[in-house]
DOFINU-567400 format. One line per field, with one value per residue: residue in one letter; x, y, z of N, C-alpha, C, CB in turn; residue number from 1. Coordinates in nm, 3 decimals. Glycine has a CB too. Layout:
BEGIN
aa c(a,...)
n.px c(X,...)
n.py c(Y,...)
n.pz c(Z,...)
ca.px c(X,...)
ca.py c(Y,...)
ca.pz c(Z,...)
c.px c(X,...)
c.py c(Y,...)
c.pz c(Z,...)
cb.px c(X,...)
cb.py c(Y,...)
cb.pz c(Z,...)
i c(NUM,...)
END
This chain:
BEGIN
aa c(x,x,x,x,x,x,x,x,x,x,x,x,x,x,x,x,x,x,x,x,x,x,x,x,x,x,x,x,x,x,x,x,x,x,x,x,x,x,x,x,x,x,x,x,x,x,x,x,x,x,x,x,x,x,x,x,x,x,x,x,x,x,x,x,x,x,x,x,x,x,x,x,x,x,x,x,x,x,x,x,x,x,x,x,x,x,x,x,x,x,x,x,x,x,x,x,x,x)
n.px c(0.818,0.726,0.448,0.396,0.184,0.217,0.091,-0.015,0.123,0.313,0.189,0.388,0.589,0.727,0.794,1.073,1.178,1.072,1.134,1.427,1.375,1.288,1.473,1.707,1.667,1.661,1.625,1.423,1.158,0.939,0.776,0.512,0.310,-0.005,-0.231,-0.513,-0.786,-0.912,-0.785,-0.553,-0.377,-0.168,-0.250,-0.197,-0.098,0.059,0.284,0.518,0.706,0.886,1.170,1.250,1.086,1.156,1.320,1.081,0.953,1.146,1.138,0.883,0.888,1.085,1.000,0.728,0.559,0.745,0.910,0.898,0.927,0.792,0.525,0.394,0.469,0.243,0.257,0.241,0.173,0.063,-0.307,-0.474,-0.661,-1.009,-1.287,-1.509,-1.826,-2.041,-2.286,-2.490,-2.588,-2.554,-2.626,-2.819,-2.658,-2.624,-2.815,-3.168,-3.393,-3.705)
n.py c(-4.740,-4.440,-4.240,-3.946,-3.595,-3.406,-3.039,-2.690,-2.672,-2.510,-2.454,-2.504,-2.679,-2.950,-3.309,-3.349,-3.112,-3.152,-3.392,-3.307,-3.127,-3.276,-3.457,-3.383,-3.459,-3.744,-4.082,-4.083,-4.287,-4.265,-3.976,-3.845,-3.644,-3.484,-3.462,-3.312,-3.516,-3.471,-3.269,-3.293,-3.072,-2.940,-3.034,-2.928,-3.055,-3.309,-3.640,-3.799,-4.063,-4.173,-4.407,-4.440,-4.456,-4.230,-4.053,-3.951,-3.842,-3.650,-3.516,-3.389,-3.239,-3.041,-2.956,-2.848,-2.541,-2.451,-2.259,-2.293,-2.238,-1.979,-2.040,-2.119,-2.440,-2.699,-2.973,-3.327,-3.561,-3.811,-3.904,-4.205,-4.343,-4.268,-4.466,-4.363,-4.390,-4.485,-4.397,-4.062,-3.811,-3.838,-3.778,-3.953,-4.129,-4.397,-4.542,-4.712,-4.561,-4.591)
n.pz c(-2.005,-2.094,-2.187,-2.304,-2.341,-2.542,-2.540,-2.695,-2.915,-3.179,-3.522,-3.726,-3.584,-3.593,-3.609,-3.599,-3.445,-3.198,-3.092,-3.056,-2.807,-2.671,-2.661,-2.487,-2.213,-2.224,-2.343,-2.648,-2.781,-2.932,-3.146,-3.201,-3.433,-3.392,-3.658,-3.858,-4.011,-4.193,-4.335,-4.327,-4.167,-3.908,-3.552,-3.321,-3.111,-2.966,-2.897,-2.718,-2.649,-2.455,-2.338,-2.087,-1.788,-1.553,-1.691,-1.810,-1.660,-1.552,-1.789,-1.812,-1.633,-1.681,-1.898,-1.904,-1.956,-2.101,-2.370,-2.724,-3.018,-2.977,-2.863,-2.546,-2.396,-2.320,-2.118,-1.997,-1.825,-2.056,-2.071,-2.088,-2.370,-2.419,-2.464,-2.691,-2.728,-2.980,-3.063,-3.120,-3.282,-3.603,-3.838,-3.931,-4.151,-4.316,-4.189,-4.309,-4.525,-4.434)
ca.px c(0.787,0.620,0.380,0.401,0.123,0.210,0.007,-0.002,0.266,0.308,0.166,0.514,0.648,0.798,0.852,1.216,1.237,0.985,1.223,1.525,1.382,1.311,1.631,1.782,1.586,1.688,1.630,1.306,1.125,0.890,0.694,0.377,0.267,-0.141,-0.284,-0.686,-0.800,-0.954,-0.689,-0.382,-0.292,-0.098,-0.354,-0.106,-0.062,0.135,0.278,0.634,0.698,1.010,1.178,1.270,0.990,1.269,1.360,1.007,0.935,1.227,1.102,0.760,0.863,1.126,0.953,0.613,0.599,0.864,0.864,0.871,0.826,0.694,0.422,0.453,0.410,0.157,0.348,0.200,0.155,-0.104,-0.381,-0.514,-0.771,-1.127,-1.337,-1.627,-2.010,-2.063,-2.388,-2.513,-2.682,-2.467,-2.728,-2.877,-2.614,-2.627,-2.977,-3.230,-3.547,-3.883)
ca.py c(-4.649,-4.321,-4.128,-3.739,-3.528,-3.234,-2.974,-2.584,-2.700,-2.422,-2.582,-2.512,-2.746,-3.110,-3.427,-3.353,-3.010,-3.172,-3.474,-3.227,-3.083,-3.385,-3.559,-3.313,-3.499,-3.894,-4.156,-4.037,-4.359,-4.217,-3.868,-3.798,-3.465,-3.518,-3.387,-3.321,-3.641,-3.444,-3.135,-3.312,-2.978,-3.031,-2.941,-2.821,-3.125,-3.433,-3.748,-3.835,-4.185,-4.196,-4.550,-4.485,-4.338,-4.175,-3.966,-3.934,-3.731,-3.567,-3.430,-3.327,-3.074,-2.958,-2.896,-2.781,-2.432,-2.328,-2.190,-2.372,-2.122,-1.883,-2.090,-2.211,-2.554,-2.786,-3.090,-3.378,-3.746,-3.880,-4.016,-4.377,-4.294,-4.326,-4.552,-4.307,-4.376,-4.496,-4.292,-3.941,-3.701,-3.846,-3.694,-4.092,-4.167,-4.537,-4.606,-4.755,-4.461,-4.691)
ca.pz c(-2.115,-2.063,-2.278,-2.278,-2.380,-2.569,-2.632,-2.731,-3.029,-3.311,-3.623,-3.765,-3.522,-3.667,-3.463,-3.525,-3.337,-3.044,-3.055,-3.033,-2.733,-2.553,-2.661,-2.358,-2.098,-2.205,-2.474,-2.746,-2.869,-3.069,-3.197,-3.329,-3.392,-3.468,-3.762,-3.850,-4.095,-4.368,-4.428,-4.302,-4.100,-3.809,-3.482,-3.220,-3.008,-3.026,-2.814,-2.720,-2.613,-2.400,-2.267,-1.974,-1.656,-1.473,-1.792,-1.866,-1.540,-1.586,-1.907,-1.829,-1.511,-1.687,-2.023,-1.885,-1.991,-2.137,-2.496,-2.819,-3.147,-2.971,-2.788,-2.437,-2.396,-2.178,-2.119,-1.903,-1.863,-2.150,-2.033,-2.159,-2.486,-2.361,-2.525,-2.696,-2.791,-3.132,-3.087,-3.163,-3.444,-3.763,-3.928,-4.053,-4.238,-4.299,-4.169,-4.431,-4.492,-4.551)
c.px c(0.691,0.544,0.346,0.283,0.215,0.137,0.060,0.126,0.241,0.288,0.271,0.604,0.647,0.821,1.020,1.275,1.161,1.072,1.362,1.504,1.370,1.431,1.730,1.763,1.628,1.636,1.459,1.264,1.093,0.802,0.586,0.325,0.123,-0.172,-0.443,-0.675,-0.820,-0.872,-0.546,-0.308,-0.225,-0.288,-0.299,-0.104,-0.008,0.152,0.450,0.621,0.864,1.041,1.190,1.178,1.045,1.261,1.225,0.918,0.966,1.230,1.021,0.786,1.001,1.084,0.849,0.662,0.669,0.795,0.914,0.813,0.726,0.599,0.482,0.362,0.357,0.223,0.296,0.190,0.030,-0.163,-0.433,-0.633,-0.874,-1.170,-1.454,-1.769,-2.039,-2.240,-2.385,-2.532,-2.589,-2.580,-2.815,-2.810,-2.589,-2.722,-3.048,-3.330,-3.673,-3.947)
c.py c(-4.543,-4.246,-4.045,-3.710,-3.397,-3.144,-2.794,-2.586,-2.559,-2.512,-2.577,-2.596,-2.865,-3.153,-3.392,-3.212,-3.070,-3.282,-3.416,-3.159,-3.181,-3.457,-3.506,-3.385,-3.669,-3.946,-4.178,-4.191,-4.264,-4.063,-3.893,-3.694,-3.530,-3.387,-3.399,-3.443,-3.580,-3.339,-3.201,-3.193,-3.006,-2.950,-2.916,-2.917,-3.267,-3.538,-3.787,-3.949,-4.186,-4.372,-4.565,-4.360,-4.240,-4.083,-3.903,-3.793,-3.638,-3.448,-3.305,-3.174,-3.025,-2.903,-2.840,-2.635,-2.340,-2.362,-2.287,-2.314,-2.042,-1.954,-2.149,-2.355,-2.616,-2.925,-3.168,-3.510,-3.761,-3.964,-4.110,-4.303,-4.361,-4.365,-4.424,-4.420,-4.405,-4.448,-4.157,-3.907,-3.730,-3.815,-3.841,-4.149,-4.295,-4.686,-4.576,-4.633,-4.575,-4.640)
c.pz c(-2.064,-2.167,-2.254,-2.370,-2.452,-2.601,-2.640,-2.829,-3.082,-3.420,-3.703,-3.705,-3.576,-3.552,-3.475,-3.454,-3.189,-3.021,-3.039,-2.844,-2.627,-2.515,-2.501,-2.283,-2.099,-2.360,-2.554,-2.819,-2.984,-3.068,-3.248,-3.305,-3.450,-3.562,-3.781,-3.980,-4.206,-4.406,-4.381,-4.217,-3.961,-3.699,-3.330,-3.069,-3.035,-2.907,-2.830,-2.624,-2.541,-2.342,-2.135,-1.864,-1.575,-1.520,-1.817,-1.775,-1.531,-1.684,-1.877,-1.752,-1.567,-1.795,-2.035,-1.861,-2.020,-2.298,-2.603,-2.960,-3.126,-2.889,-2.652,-2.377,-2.283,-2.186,-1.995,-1.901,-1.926,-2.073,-2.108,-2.248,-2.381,-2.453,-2.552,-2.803,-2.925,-3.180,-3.118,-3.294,-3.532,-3.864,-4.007,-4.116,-4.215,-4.251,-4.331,-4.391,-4.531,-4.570)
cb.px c(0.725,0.686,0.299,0.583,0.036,0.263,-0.163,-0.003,0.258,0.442,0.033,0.560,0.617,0.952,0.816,1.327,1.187,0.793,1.219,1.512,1.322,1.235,1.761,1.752,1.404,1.590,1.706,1.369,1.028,0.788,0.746,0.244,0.365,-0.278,-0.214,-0.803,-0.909,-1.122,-0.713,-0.297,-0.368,0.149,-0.517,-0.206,-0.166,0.291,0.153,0.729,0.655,1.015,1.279,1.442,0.926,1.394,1.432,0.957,0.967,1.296,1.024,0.633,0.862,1.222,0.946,0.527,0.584,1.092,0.925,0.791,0.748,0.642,0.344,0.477,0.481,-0.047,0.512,0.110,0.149,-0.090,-0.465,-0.593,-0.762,-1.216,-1.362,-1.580,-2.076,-2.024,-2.447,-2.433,-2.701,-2.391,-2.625,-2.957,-2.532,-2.554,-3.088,-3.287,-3.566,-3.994)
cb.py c(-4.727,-4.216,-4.137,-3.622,-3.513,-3.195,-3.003,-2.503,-2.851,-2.336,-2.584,-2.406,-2.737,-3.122,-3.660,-3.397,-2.822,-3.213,-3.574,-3.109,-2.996,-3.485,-3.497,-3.187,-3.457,-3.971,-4.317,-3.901,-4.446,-4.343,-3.800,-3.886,-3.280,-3.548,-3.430,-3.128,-3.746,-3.393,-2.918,-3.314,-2.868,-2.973,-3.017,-2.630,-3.126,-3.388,-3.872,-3.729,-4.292,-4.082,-4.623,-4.504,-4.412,-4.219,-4.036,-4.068,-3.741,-3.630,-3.510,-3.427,-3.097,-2.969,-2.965,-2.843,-2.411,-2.366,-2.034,-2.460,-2.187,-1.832,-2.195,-2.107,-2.624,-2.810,-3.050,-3.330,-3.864,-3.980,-3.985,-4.542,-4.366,-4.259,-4.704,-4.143,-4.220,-4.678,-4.287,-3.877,-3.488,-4.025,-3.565,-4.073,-4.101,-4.528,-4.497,-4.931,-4.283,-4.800)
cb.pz c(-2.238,-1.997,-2.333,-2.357,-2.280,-2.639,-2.570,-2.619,-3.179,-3.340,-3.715,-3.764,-3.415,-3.774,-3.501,-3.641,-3.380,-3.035,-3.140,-3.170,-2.748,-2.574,-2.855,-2.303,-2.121,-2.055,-2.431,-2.879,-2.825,-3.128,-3.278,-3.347,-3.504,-3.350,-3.884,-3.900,-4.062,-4.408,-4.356,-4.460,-4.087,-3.744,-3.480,-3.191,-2.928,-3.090,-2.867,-2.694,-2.750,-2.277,-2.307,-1.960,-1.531,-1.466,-1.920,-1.895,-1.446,-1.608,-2.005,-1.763,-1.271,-1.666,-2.108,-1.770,-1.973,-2.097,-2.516,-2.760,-3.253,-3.106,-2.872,-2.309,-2.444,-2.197,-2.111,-1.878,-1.718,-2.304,-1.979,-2.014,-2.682,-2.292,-2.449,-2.765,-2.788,-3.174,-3.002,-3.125,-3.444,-3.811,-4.066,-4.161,-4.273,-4.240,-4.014,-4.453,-4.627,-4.518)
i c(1,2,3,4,5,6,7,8,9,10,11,12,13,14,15,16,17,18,19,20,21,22,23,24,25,26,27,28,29,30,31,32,33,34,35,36,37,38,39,40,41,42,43,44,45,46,47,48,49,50,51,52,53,54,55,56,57,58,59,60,61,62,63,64,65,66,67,68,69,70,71,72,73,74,75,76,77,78,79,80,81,82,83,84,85,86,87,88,89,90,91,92,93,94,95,96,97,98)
END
């Protein structure tokens, strides 16, 4: 299984035109276009899950930079989420004041 980065989407872009364009390249598990949490808008980068690594290779160098509604796309192997910091300035929220 491979996981594709996408980024520089058009926020008019749907998983089923980014799964249209991959479909060229081999067999599309899954899509997700990300969206921001509190407006739901899309935010111009997503994640295609292909099955097979072969295909998934296949994708990236042929789909890195070419066009896509007008935008040209960054296409690359996702890297693993980093683990972040459950620190920094939240402004207090959730600490007691005495």
């Amino acid at each position: 299984m491979k996981n594709i980065y996408v980024g520089n989407l058009s926020f008019g872009a749907t998983e089923d035109s980014v799964r249209a364009l991959f479909e060229t390249h081999g067999t599309v598990g899954r899509v997700n276009i990300c969206t921001d949490r509190d407006t739901g808008q899309p935010r111009g980068f997503g994640f295609v899950e292909m099955a097979n690594d072969g295909e998934g290779e296949k994708a990236i160098a042929a789909l890195n930079g070419t066009d896509l509604d007008g935008r040209t796309l960054n296409v690359n192997e996702a890297r693993p989420k980093t683990e972040r910091s459950g620190g920094g300035g939240g402004g207090g929220y959730g600490r007691k004041r005495w």
